[in-house]
N, C-alpha and C positions, 0 to 999 in steps of 0.2 A: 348498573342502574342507568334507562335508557335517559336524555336527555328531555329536560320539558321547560316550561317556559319558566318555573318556577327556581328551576340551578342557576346560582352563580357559575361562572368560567372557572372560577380557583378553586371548586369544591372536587376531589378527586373519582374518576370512573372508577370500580370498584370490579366491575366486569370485563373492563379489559386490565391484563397486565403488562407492562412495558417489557419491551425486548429482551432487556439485561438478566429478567428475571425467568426468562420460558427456559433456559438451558439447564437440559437434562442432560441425566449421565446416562450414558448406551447398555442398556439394559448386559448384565452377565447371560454367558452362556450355560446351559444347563449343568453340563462338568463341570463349571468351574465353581457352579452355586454346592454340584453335590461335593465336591472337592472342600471346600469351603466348610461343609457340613461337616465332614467327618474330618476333617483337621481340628473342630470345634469341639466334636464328643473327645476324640484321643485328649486333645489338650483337660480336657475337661476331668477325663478319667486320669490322666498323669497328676492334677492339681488333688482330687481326692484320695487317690495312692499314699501321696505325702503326708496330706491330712489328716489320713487314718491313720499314719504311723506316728507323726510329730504331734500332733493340734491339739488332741482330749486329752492331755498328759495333766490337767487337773480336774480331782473330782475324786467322788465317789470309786473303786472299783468297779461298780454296776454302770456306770454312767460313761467309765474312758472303754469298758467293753462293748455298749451300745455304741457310742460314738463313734466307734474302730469299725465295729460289723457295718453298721449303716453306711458309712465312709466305702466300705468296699465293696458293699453289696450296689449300691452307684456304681463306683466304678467299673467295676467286670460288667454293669450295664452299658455302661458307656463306651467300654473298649471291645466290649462284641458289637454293637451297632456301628462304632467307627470300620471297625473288620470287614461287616458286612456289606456298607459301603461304598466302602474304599475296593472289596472283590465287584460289589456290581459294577463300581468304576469301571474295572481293571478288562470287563470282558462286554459293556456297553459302548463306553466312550474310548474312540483308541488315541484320540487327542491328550489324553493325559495317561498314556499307560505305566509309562515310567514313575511316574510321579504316585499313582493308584498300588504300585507292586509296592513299591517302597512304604507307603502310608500303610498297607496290609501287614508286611514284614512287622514292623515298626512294632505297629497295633497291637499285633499278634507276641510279639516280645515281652510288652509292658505292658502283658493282661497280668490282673492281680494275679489271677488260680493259677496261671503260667510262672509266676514269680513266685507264689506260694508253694507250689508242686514242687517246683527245681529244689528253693528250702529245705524243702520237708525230704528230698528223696537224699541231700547231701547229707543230709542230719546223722540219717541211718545207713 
């Protein structure tokens, strides 16, 4: 608010901000935001994994088998886009390649259909 003859002195600028308050944080670097991202789908698909197994354990039988499909059908969403990724990482940015193979690995471990498949192939 520019100044006029009508401001008191004690009434506060509103357009400028003091010093203390300009300091920003330095923007991330693109790896680290995609990094970031897909540390957030895996964790994410890891939290639904559990969910589907432990969480709808009351209810209806119709209700703890939605629950379960729903829960997983996220997940395996979530841990193929972490995969995907974490490979674009792996062959974009070579500042985090280590970190990118591992998250792919990882990812690709504790996909539901991968945990499911293995189940299912021990069974028989």
């Amino acid at each position: 608010m520019p100044q006029n003859r009508h401001a008191h002195a004690w009434e506060p600028e509103w357009d400028e901000e003091p010093e203390t308050r300009r300091r920003r944080r330095a923007p991330w670097l693109p790896s680290t935001r995609l990094l970031v991202l897909a540390l957030g789908l895996w964790a994410a698909s890891v939290v639904l994994l559990v969910l589907g197994f432990f969480g709808g354990n009351a209810g209806s039988n119709q209700a703890v088998l939605a629950f379960f499909l729903v829960c997983m059908v996220v997940a395996v969403i979530a841990s193929s886009l972490a995969s995907l990724l974490a490979l674009f990482g792996l062959f974009k940015y070579r500042r985090r390649k280590i970190v990118n193979l591992l998250l792919l690995v990882v990812s690709v471990a504790t996909n539901p259909m991968v945990i499911l498949g293995v189940a299912v192939s021990a069974l028989t």
